[in-house]
C-alpha positions in Angstrom: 128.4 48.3 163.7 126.7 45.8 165.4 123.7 48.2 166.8 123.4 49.3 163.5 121.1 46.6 161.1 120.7 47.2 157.9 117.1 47.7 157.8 117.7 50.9 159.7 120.5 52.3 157.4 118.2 51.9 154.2 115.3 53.8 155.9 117.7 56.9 155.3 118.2 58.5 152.3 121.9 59.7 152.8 122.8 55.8 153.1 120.4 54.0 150.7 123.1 53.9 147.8 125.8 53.6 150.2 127.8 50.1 151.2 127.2 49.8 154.6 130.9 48.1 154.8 131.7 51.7 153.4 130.5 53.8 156.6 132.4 53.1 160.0 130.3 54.0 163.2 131.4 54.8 166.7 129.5 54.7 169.7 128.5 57.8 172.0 126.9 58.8 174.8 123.4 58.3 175.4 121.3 56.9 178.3 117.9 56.3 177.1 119.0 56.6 173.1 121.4 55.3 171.2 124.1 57.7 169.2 126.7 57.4 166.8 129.5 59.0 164.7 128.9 57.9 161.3 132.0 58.0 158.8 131.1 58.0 155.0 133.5 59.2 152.5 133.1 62.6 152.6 130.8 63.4 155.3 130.4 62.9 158.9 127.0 62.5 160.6 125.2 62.0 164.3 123.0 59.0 164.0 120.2 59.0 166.9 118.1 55.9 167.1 115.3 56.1 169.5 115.6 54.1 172.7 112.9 51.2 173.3 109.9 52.9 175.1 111.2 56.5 174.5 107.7 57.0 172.6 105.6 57.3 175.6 106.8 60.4 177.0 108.7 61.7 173.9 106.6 63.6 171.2 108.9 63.3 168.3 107.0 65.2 165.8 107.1 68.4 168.6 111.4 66.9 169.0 111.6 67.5 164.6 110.1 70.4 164.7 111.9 72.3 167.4 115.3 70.5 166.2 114.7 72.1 163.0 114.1 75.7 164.5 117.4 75.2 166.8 119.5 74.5 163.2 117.9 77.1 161.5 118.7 79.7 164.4 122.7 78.4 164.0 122.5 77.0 167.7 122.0 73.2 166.8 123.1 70.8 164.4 121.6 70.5 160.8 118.9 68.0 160.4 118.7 66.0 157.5 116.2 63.1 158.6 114.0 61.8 160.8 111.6 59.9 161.2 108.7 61.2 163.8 107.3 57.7 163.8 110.4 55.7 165.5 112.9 58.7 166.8 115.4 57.3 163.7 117.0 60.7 163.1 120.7 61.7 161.0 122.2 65.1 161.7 125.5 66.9 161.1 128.0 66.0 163.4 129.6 68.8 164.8 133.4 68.3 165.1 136.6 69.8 167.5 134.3 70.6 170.1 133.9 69.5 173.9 131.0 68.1 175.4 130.5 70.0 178.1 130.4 69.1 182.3 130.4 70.7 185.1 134.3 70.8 185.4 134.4 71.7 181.8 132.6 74.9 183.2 135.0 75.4 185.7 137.9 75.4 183.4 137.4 76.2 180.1 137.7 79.8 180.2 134.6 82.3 178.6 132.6 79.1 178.9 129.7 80.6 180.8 129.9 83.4 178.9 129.4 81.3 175.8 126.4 79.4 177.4 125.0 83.0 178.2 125.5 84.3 174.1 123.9 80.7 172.8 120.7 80.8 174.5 120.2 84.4 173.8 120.5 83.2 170.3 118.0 80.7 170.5 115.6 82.5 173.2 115.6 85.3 170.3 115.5 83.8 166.9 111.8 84.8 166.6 110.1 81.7 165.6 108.2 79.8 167.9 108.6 75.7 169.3 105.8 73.5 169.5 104.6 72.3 173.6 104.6 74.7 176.0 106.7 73.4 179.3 104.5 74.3 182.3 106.6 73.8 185.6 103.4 74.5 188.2 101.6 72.1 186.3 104.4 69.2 186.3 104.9 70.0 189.7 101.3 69.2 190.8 101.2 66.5 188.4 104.4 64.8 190.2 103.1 66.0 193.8 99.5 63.8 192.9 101.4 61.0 191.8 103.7 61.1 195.0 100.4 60.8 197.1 98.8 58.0 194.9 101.9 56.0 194.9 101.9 56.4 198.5 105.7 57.5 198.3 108.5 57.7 201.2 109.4 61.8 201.3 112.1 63.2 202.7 112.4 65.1 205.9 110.8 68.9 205.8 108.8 68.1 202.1 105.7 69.7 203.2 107.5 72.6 204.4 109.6 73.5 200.7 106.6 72.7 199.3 104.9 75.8 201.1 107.5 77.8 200.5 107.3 77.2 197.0 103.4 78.6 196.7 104.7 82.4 196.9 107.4 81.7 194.2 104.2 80.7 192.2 102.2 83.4 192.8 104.1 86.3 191.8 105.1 84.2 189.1 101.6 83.8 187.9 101.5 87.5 188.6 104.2 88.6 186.5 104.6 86.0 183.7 107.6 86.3 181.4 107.2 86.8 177.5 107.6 83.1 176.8 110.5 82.1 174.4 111.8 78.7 172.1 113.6 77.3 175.2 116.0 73.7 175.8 113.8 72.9 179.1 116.3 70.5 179.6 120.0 72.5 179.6 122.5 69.5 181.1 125.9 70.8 180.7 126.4 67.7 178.4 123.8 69.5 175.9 126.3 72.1 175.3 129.4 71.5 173.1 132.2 74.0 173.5 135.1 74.8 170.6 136.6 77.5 172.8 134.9 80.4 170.7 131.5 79.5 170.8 128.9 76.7 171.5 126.3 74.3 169.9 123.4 73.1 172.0 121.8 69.6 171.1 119.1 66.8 172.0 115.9 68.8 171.7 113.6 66.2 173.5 112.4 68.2 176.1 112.1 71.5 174.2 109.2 73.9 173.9 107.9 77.4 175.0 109.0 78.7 178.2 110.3 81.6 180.8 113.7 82.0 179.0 115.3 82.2 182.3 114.1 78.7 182.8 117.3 77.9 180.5 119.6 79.6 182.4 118.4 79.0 186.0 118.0 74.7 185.3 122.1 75.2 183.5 123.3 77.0 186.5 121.9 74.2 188.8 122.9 71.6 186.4 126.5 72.5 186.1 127.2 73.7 189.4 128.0 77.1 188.4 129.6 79.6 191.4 127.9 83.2 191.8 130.3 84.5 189.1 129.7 81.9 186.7 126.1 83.2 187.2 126.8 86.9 186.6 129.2 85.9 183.7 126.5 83.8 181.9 124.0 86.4 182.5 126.2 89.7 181.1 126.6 87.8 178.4 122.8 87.1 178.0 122.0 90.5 178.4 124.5 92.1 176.8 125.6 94.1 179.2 123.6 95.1 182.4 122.0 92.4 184.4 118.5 93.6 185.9 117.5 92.5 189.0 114.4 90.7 187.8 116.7 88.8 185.3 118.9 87.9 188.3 115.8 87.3 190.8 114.1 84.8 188.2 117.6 82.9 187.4 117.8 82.0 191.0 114.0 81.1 191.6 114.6 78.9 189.0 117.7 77.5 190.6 115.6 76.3 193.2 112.3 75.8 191.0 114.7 73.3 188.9 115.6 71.2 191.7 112.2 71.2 193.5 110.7 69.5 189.9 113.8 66.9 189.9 113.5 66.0 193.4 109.7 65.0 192.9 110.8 63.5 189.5 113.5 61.7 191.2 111.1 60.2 194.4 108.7 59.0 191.5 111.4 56.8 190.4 112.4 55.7 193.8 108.9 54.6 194.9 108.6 52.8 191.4 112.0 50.7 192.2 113.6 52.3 188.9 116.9 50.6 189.0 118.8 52.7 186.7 120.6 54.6 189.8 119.8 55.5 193.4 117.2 58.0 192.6 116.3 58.4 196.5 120.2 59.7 197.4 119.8 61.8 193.8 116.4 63.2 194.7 117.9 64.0 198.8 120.7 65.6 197.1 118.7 67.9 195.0 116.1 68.2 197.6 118.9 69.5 200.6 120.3 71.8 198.1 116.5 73.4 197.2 115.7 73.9 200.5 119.2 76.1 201.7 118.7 77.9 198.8 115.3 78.5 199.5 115.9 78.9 203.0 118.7 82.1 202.5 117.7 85.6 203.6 118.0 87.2 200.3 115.9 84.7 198.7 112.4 86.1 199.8 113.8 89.6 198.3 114.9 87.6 195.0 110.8 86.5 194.7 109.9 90.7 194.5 112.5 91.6 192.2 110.6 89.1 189.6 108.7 91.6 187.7 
């Protein structure tokens, strides 16, 4: 329990009247945040405290709110605090289930399918998130940055670039009703019991192209053209459209575009937290043969 000082624990309600020698605490994963299993008598609870630096690029008032729609919709965790000033937030814990990864997906039978039913869940409960995620816009916002910073780009940039401007305009030309969305679906945001899923961390969250969701997952967790069909019967309950299927792989490619440009930012500003210039290659190679497919030209006109 280290991590965890006292002055934090009495900032909550749950523990105020609790002996901190009375709650046992056990690390989990977490890059930029730190999270915890908390152990009191009769409960157990996800602690999330903020990570150092998080504030800058993390509205956490837009995070409450949106968390709080996700548990209300039965797709997230319940909240019982936070605290939009420093990130401190205490949630249900939920239990027996598996985090999720790409080889999770692979395995675990019916798990697409279950990835498909939650974010119809979510994508319909009717209420609405606070931010609205704007891919164009980020894109040009990373593109300027690239060209201020000066940046190293890899081989053929320019030319995916291009190619992304008619993805854009019929896009613009037929824009989806937009829908309470994750923005950011890693397959470690999705927790798995065999029977159904949870989805949690609600940090990037906002309004958004449903198919967004699905597109970024598929991408994310490596899915196979039948995971993709399976996810998206289940999200449609039936009959897949071919607009559904044409804007889930746009946004394959869409998705890794944004991360590639993400990813050279951080390589041009010696971010030392990986090798962001093989991550952002990686991403970028696999945009650019999806892109670069026959069928992907006819995929842009089925978006309607």
């Amino acid at each position: 329990m280290e991590l965890i000082s006292n002055h934090i624990l009495q900032q909550i309600p749950q523990f105020k009247d609790i002996n901190p020698n009375a709650l046992s605490f056990e690390r989990l994963g977490g890059l930029t945040n730190l999270v915890f299993r908390v152990q009191a008598a009769d409960k157990t609870y996800l602690l999330r405290v903020a990570g150092e630096g998080t504030e800058a690029y993390i509205d956490r008032k837009v995070e409450a709110h949106n968390a709080q729609i996700a548990a209300e919709a039965g797709v997230s965790a319940r909240i019982h605090f936070v605290d939009t000033d420093s990130g401190l937030m205490l949630a249900d814990f939920i239990g027996d289930c598996e985090t999720m990864t790409a080889n999770n997906f692979k395995s675990r039978e019916g798990s697409a399918a279950r990835a498909g039913a939650i974010l119809r869940k979510l994508h319909h409960c009717g209420q609405a998130f606070e931010f609205r995620f704007e891919l164009f816009s980020m894109i040009d916002d990373y593109l300027a940055t690239l060209k201020k910073l000066e940046a190293e780009l890899p081989a053929g940039y320019h030319d995916v670039v291009k190619m992304a401007r008619p993805v854009r305009a019929r896009l613009d030309k037929y824009p989806a009703q937009l829908a309470p969305c994750h923005c950011d679906p890693l397959a470690e945001n999705f927790l798995d019991n065999g029977e159904r899923m949870w989805m949690v961390d609600w940090e990037y969250s906002g309004m958004n192209d449903p198919l967004w969701d699905l597109g970024d997952l598929s991408v994310e967790a490596d899915f196979s053209l039948s995971q993709d069909m399976e996810m998206l019967s289940a999200y449609c309950e039936g009959e897949v459209s071919e607009n559904a299927l044409g804007r889930l792989v746009i946004y394959k490619a869409m998705s890794d575009l944004l991360w590639t440009l993400w990813g050279l930012i951080q390589h041009a500003n010696n971010n030392p937290a990986e090798d962001f210039w093989a991550y952002s290659i990686g991403r970028f190679e696999r945009c650019k043969q999806l892109m670069g497919k026959a069928e992907f030209e006819r995929h842009i006109l089925e978006i309607k």
